[in-house]
C-alpha positions in Angstrom: -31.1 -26.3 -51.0 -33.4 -27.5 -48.2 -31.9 -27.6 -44.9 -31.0 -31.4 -43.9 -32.1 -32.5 -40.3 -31.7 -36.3 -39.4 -34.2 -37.5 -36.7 -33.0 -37.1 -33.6 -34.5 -39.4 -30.6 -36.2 -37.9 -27.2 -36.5 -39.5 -24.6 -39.6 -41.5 -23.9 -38.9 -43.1 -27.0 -40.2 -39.9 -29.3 -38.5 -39.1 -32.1 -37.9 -35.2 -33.7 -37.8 -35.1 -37.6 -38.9 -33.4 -41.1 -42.4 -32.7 -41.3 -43.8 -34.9 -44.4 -46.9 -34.5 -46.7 -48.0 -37.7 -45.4 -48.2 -35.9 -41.7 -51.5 -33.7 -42.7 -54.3 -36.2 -41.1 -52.2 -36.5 -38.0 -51.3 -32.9 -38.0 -54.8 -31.5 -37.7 -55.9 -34.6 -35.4 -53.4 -33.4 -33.1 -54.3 -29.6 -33.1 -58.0 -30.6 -32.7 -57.1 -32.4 -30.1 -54.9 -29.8 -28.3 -57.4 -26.9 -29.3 -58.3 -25.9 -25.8 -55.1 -26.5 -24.9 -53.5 -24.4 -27.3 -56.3 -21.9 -27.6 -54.3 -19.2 -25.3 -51.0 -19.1 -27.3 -52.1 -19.1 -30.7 -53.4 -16.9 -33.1 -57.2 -17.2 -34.1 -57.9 -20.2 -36.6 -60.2 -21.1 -39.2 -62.3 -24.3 -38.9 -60.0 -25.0 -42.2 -57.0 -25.4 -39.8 -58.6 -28.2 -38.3 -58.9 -30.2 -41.3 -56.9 -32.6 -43.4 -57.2 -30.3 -46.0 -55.7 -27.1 -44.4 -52.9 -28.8 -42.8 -51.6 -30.2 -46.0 -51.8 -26.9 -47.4 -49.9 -25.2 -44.3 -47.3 -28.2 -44.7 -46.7 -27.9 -48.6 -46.2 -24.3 -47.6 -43.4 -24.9 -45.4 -41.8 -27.6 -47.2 -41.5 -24.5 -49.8 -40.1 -22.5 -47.3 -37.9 -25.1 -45.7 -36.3 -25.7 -50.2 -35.5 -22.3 -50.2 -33.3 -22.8 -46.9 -35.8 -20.4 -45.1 -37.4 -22.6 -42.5 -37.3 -25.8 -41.2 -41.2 -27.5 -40.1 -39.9 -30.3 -37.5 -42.6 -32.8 -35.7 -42.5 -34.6 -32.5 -43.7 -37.9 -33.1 -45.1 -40.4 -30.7 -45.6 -44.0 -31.9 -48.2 -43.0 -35.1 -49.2 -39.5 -33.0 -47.9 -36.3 -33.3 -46.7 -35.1 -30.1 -46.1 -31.7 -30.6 -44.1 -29.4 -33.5 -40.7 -27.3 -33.8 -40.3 -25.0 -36.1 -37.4 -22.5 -37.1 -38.7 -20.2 -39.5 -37.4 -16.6 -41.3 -33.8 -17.9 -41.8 -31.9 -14.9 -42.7 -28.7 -16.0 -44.0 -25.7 -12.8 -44.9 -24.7 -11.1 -42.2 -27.1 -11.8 -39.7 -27.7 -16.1 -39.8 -30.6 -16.0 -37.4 -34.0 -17.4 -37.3 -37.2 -18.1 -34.9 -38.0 -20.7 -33.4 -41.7 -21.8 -32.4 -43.1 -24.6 -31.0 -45.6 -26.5 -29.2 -46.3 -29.7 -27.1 -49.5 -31.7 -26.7 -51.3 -31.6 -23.6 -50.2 -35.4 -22.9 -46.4 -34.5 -23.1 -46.1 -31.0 -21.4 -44.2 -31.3 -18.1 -41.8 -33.9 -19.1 -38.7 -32.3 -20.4 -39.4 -33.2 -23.9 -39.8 -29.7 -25.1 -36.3 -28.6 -23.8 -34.7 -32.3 -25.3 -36.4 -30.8 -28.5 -35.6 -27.4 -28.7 -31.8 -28.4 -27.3 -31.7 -30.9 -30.5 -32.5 -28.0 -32.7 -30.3 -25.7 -31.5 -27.1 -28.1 -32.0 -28.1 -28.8 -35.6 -28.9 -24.8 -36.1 -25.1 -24.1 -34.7 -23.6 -27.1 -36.2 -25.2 -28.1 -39.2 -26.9 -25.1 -40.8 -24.4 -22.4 -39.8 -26.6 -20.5 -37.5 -25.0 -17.4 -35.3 -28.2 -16.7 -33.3 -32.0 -18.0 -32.8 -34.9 -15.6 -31.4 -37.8 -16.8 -29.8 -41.0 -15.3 -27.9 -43.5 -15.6 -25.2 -46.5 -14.5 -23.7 -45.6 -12.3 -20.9 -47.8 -15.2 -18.8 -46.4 -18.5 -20.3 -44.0 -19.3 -18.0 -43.5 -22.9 -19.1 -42.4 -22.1 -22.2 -40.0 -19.4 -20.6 -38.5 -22.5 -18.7 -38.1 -24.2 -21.5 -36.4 -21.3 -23.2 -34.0 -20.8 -19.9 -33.2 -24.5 -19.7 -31.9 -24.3 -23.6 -29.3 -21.5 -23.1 -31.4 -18.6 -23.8 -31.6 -15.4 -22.2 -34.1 -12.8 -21.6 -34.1 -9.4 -24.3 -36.5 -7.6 -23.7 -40.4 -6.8 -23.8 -42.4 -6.8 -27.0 -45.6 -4.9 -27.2 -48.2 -5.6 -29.1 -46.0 -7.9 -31.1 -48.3 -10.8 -31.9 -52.3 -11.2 -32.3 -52.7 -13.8 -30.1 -56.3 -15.5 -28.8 -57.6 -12.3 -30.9 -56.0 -9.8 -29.5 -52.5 -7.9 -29.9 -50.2 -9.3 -27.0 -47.2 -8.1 -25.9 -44.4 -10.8 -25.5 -41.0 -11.5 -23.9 -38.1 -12.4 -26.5 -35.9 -14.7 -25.4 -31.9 -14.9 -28.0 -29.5 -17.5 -27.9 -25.9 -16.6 -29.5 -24.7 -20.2 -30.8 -21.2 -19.0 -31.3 -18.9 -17.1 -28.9 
């Protein structure tokens, strides 16, 4: 059963909800538009990614995930633009309930508090509404911003990662950040 989210409004008038098939041209407009901008925190991409093509592959690929109550692919939106993406991904359910959480923000929206209104909205829903107990996140050791964000949103610091992602083409070590949702 795929996880329900209703769209939640930012401020700034942007809106958070379900990625949708429909998203793909927008989707890969937005990350060519933010590839310099994102270049530093993400791994190495095809030219593929950049298309229509791959990023309605990628999102068919998470809708999959997100039936099978293992992730769930959120979007900023912005008018008709996408503004940025959060996603909680490798839901483990049992014992543990805990997931991920990634995301980022175009270039145009970083700096105003949207990615903490975001991530905040996602974390209600994951302790409310999907039953979550805790959500992991990481960083670059130098991306501070998004450690902000992180801070901001109730989590704490863990501990140091190395080598944990391949990042810009190379194996970076990263700061994980945990939130407990429930006491």
């Amino acid at each position: 059963m795929a996880l329900e989210f209703r769209d939640r409004e930012l401020p700034g008038g942007l809106v958070l909800r379900v990625l949708r098939e429909d998203d793909a041209a927008e989707l890969a407009a937005a990350y060519a538009r933010n590839r310099g901008h994102l270049a530093q925190w993400d791994p190495t991409r095809t030219e593929e990614f950049y298309t229509e093509a791959g990023q309605l592959a990628r999102t068919r690929e998470s809708l999959t995930l997100r039936d099978v109550d293992t992730a769930l692919p959120l979007v900023l939106i912005d008018g008709d633009s996408i503004a940025g993406i959060m996603n909680l991904t490798s839901i483990v359910r049992g014992a543990f309930q805990s997931a991920m959480i990634g995301y980022w923000l175009d270039r145009d929206h970083t700096g105003r508090g949207l990615a903490s209104a975001a991530l905040s909205a996602v974390v209600e829903a994951s302790r409310d509404d999907f039953g979550l107990h805790r959500i992991q996140a990481a960083t670059l050791l130098h991306n501070h911003a998004s450690q902000t964000v992180l801070t901001r949103a109730g989590f704490e610091r863990i501990g140091v990662a190395p080598a944990y992602l391949n990042i810009a083409g190379r194996w970076q070590d990263h700061v994980l950040f945990q939130r407990i949702l429930h006491d």
